[in-house]
C-alpha positions as CSV (number, residue, x, y, z in Angstrom):
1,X,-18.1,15.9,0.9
2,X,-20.6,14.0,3.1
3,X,-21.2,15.3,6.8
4,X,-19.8,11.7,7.5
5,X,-16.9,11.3,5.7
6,X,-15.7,14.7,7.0
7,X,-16.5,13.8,10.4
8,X,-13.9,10.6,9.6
9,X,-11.5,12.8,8.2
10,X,-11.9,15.2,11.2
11,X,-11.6,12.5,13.5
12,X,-8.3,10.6,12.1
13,X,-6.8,14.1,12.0
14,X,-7.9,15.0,15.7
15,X,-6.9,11.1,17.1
16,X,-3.1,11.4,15.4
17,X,-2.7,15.1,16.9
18,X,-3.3,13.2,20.3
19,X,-0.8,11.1,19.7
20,X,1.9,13.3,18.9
21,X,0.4,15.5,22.0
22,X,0.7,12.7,24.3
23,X,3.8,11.8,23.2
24,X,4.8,15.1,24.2
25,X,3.8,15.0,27.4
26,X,4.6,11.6,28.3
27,X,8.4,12.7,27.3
28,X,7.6,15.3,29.4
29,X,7.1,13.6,32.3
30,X,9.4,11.7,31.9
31,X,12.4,14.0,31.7
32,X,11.0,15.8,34.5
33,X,11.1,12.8,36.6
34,X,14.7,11.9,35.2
35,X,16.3,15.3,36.4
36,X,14.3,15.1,39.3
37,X,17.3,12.6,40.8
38,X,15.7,9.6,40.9
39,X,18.1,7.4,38.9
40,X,16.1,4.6,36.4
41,X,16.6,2.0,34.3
42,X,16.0,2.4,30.3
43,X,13.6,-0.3,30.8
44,X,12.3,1.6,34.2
45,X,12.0,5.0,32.0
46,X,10.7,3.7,29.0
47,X,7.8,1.6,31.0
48,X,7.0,5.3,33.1
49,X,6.8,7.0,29.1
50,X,4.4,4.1,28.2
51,X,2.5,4.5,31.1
52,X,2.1,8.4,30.9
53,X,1.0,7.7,27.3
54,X,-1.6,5.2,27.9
55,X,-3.0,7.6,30.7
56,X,-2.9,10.3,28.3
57,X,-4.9,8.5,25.4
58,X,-7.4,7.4,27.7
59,X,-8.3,10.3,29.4
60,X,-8.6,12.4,26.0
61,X,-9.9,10.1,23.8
62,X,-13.6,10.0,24.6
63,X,-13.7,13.8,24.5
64,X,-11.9,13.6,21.2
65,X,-14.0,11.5,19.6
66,X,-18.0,12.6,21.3
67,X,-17.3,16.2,21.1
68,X,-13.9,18.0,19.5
69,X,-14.5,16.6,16.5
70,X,-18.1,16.5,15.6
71,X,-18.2,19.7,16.8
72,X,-15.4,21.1,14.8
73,X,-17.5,18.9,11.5
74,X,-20.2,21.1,12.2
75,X,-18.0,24.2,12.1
76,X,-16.6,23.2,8.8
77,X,-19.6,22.0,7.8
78,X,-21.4,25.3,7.8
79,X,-18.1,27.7,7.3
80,X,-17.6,29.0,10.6
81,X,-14.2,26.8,11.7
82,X,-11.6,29.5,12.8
83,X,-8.7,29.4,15.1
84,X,-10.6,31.0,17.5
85,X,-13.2,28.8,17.2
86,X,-11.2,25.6,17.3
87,X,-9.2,27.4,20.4
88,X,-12.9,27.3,21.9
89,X,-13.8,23.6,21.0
90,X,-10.3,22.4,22.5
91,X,-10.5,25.0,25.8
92,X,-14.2,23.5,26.7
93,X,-13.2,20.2,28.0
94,X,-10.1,21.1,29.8
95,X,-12.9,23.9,31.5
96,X,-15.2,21.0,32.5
97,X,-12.1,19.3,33.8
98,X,-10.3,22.2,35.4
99,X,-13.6,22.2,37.5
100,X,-13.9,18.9,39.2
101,X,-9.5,18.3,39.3
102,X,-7.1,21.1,38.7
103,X,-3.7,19.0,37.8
104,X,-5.9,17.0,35.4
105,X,-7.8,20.4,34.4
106,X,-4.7,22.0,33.6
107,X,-3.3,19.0,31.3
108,X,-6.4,18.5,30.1
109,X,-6.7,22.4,28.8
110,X,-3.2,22.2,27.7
111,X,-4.2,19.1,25.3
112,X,-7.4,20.3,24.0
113,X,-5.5,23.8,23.2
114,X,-2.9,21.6,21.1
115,X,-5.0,19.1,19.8
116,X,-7.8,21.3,18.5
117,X,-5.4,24.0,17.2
118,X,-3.6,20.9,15.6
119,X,-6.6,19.9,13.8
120,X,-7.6,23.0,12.2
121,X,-4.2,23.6,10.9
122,X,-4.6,20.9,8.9
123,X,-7.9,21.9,7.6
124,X,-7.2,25.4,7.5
125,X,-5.1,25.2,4.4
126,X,-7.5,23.4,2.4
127,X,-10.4,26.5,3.6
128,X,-7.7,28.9,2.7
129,X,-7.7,27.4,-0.9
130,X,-11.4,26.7,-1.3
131,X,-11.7,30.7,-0.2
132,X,-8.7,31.8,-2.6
133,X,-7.1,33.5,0.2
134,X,-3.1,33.9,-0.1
């Protein structure tokens, strides 16, 4: 398989994991803000979910896209994609992060830890049977 067409199939993988990741924490938040005792509408609550979703997309996209997964191409490229390695690409950018805002650090390592790991294991199945390995 081309370096391209890998890198495409890396990065559909790596965008849906966001998805469901920041659908996670968008729930998250809200919950946390519904048991928090501020009463809301389902229009109220369902507006805050969209909101923390949006935020959620935006801020990880770009590193999604420019780094975790053409880095991670290159690891599968030239046989080297582990989980530790993928625990490494998704851990950088929450690091860079971490450094200049620690709330946004902190979610930020806790999405590149889910999305990366995400990734591989959807790519590690198909190493497993290139390898032969049970």
């Amino acid at each position: 398989m081309s370096y391209l067409r890998k890198l495409f199939n890396v990065e559909i993988t790596a965008l849906s994991a966001l998805v469901i990741c920041a659908s996670i924490f968008a729930g998250y938040g809200v919950i946390s803000g519904l048991f928090s005792g501020m009463p809301a509408s389902f229009s109220e609550t369902a507006r805050d979910f969209l909101a923390l979703f949006a935020v959620f997309l935006v801020f990880a996209f770009l590193p999604v896209v420019f780094f975790g997964a053409p880095v991670y191409t290159l690891l599968l490229r030239y046989g080297l994609a582990s989980w530790w390695s993928a625990l490494g690409v998704g851990i950088l950018p929450g690091m860079v992060f971490l450094y200049y805002e620690e709330i946004l650090g902190v979610y930020a390592l806790a999405t590149g830890i889910v999305v990366s790991l995400l990734t591989h294991a959807r790519f590690h199945s198909n190493l497993a049977l290139k390898r032969n390995v049970p």
